[in-house]
C-alpha positions as CSV (number, residue, x, y, z in Angstrom):
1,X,-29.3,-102.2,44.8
2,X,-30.7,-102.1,41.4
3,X,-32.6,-98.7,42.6
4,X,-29.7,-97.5,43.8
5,X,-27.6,-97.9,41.0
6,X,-30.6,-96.0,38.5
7,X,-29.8,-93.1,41.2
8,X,-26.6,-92.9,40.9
9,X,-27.0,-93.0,37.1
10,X,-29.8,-90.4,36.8
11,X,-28.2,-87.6,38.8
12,X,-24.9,-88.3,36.7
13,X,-27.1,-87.9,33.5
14,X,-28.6,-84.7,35.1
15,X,-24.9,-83.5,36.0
16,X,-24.1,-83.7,32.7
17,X,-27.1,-82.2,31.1
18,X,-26.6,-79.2,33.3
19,X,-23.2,-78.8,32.6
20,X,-24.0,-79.2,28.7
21,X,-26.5,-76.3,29.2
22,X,-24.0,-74.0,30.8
23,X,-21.2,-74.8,27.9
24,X,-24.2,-74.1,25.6
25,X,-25.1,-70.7,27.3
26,X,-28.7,-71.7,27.9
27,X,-27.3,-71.2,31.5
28,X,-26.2,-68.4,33.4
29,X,-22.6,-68.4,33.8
30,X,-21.4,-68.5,37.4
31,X,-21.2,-64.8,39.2
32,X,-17.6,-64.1,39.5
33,X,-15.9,-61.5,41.8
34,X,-15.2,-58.6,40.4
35,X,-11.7,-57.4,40.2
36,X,-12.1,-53.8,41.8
37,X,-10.2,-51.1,40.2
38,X,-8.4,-48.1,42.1
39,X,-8.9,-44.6,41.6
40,X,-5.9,-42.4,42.9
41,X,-5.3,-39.0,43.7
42,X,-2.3,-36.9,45.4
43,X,-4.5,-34.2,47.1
44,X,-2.2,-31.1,47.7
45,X,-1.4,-27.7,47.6
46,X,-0.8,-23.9,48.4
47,X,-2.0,-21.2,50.6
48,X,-1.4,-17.4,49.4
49,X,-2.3,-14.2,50.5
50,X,-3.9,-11.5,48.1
51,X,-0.7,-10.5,48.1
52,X,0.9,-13.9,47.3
53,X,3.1,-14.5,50.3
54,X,2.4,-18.2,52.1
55,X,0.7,-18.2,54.6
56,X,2.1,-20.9,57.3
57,X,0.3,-22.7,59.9
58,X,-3.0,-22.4,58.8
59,X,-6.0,-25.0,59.2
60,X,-6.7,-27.2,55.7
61,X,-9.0,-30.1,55.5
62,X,-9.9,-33.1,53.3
63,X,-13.9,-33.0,52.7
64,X,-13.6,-36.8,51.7
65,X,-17.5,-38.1,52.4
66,X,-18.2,-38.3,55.7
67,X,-14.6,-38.4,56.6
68,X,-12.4,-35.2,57.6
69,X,-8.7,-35.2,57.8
70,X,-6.8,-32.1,58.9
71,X,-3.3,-30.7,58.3
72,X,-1.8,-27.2,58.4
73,X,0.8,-25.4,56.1
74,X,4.0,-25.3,56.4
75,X,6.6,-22.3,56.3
76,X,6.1,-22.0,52.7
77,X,2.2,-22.2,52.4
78,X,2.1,-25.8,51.5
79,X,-0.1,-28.8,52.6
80,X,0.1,-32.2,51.5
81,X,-2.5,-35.2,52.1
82,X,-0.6,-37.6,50.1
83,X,-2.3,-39.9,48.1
84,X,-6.1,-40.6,48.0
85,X,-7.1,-44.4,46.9
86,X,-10.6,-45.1,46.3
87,X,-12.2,-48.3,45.2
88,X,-14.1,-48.6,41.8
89,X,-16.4,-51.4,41.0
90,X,-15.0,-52.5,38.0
91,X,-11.4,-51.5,36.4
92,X,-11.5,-48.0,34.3
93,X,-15.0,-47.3,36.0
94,X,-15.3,-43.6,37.1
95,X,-14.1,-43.2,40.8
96,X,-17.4,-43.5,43.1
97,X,-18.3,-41.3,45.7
98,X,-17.5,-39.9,48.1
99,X,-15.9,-37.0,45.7
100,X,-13.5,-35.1,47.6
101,X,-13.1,-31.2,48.5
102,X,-10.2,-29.3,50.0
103,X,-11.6,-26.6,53.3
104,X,-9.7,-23.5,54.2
105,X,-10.7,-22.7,58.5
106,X,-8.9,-19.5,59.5
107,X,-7.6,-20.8,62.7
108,X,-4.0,-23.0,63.2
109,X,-4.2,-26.3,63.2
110,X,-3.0,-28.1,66.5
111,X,-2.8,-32.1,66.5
112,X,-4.5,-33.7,69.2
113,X,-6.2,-30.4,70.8
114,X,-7.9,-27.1,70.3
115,X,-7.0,-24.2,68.2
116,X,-5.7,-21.4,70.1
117,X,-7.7,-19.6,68.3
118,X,-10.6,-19.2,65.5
119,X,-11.5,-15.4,63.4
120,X,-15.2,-15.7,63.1
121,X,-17.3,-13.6,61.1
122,X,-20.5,-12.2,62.6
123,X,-20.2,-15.1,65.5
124,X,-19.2,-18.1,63.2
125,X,-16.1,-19.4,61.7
126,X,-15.9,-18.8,57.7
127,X,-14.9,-21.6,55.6
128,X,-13.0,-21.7,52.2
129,X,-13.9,-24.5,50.4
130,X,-12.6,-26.0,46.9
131,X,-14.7,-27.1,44.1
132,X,-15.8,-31.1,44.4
133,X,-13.7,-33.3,42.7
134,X,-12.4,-37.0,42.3
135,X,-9.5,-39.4,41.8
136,X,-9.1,-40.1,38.6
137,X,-9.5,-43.7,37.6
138,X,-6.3,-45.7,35.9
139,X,-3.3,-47.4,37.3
140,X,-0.7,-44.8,38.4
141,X,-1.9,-41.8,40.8
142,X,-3.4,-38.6,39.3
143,X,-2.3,-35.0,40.6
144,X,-5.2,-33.2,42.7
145,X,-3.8,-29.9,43.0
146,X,-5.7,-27.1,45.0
147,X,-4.2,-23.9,45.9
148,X,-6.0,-21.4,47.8
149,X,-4.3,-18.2,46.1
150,X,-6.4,-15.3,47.6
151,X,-5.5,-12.9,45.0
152,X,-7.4,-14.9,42.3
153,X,-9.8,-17.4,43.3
154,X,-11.2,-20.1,41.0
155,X,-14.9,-19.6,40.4
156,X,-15.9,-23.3,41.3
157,X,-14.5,-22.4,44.9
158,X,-16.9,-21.1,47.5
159,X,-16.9,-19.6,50.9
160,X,-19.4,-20.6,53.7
161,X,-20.5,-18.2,56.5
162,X,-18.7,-15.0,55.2
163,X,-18.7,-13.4,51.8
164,X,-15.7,-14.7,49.5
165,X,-14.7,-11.0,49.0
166,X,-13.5,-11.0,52.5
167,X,-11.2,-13.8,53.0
168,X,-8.2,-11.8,51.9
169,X,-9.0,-9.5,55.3
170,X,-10.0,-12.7,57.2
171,X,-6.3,-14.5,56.4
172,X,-4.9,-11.2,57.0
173,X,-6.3,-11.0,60.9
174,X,-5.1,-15.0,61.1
175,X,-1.9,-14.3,59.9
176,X,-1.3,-11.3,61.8
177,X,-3.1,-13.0,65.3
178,X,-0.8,-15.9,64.6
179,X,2.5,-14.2,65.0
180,X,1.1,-12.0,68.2
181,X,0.1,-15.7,69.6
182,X,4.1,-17.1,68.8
183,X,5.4,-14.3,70.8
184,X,3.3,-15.1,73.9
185,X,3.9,-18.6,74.1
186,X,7.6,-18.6,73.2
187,X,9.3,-19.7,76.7
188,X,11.1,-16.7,78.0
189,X,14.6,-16.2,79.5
190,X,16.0,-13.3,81.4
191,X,19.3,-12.8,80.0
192,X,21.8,-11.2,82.6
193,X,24.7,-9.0,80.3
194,X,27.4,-7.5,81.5
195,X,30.9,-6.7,80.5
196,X,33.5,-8.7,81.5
197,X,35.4,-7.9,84.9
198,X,31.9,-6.1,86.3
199,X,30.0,-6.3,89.1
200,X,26.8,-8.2,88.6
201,X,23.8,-5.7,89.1
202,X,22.5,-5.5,92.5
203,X,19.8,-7.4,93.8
204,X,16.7,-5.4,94.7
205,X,16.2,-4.6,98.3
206,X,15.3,-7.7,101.0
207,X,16.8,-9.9,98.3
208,X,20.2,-11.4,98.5
């Protein structure tokens, strides 16, 4: 019992010796979890011609890593990802990778399936691609704006398997294989007109 009761005193003495050292910062502190901070970033936009006119329907992705996510213009040229969060180790750290890039595939974008169609350029499909950027850190979200205006292209932006000079031709065969692809696959309906109080026309021979 006596041996016992030393024990008990000696690891209480030790207890408090260790927990002197720590107030005393001979220790090191205990690790504690890092609050992560959030980096933010509405990624959106505009597709114009060279002639600045939207350009609807057309294939845009999000470059974010490894990760791609795809939309396609609407009737006025513009795309919208929404809001980009990525994690930051520590709050008002600079947002980590992956950075993020906005691509430009002449071909419409169909959810769930192929594209109807692709322009390629000697045998491969060109790509438009932003300049690499990132969320901004801080609380609230940032504005990522791209706009693919093919009159005046940023400088940072670059094109991959056909020369940049030639994406204002390249849109122009997209836009204009587009609308020839509309009018094949609208449904079609035979519209019989005739004046009131007529005959209807005559069914062709063996055919009542």
């Amino acid at each position: 019992m006596l041996c016992g009761r030393a024990l008990s005193r000696g690891a209480a003495a030790a207890a408090l010796l260790v927990l002197a050292l720590a107030a005393g910062g001979l220790l090191p502190a205990p690790v504690r979890a890092q609050q992560a901070g959030e980096a933010s970033c509405r990624v959106h936009g505009r597709v114009l011609d060279h002639e600045a006119r939207p350009v609807a329907g057309i294939h845009v992705r999000l470059a974010r890593g490894i990760e791609l996510l795809n939309a396609a213009t609407d009737e006025d040229g513009r795309y919208d990802f929404g809001t980009q969060r990525l994690i930051t180790p520590t709050p008002g750290a600079p947002a980590p990778a992956p950075a993020l890039s906005v691509e430009l595939l002449a071909e419409p974008y169909e959810v769930g399936g192929l594209p109807p169609f692709t322009v390629l350029y000697r045998q491969r499909p060109p790509i438009l691609r932003s300049d690499t950027f990132s969320a901004p850190a801080g609380g609230e979200a940032g504005s990522c704006e791209r706009d693919f205006a093919l009159g005046a292209l940023p400088a940072a932006y670059s094109s991959v398997g056909a020369p940049e000079t030639l994406w204002p031709d390249i849109v122009e065969i997209y836009r204009r294989t587009e609308d020839a692809w509309r009018l094949a696959v609208l449904p079609r309906k035979v519209v019989h007109r005739r004046e009131a109080g007529t005959a209807p026309p005559t069914p062709p021979c063996g055919r009542r």
